[in-house]
C-alpha positions, 0 to 999 in steps of 0.5 A: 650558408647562403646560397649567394654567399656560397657561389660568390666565395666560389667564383673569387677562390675559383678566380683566384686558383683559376689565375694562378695555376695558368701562370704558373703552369706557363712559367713552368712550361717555359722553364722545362721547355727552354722557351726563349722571350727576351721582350717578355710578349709572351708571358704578359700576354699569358698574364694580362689576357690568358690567366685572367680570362682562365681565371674567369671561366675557373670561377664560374665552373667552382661558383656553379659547383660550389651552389650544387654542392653545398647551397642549402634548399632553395628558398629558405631564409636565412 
């Protein structure tokens, strides 16, 4: 497999489980924990500035391992 084809899947799965583990690992937590957010601030912070940005550094540690891994020679053609 390519090796670009290789890192961009990688970081859109890595993105992807990156996202959701946080959230639900949030939604788990306040559910164990008793966690009180009647507003909701706390969890859209969670969903629209943590997860994304752990899903962003999710991708890009599975995109670089991932064309370790499994990205084929350097150099050759496909």
């Amino acid at each position: 497999m390519n090796r670009t084809l290789t890192g961009f899947l990688g970081f859109i799965g890595g993105l992807i489980a990156g996202y959701c583990a946080i959230l639900f690992g949030w939604v788990a937590y306040t559910n164990i924990a008793d966690v009180s957010d009647m507003g909701g601030g706390k969890a859209m912070g969670v969903a629209f500035l943590f997860a994304p940005l752990g899903g962003v550094v999710a991708g890009a540690i599975c995109s670089i391992l991932l064309v370790r891994l499994f990205g084929g020679a350097k150099g050759a053609s496909a």
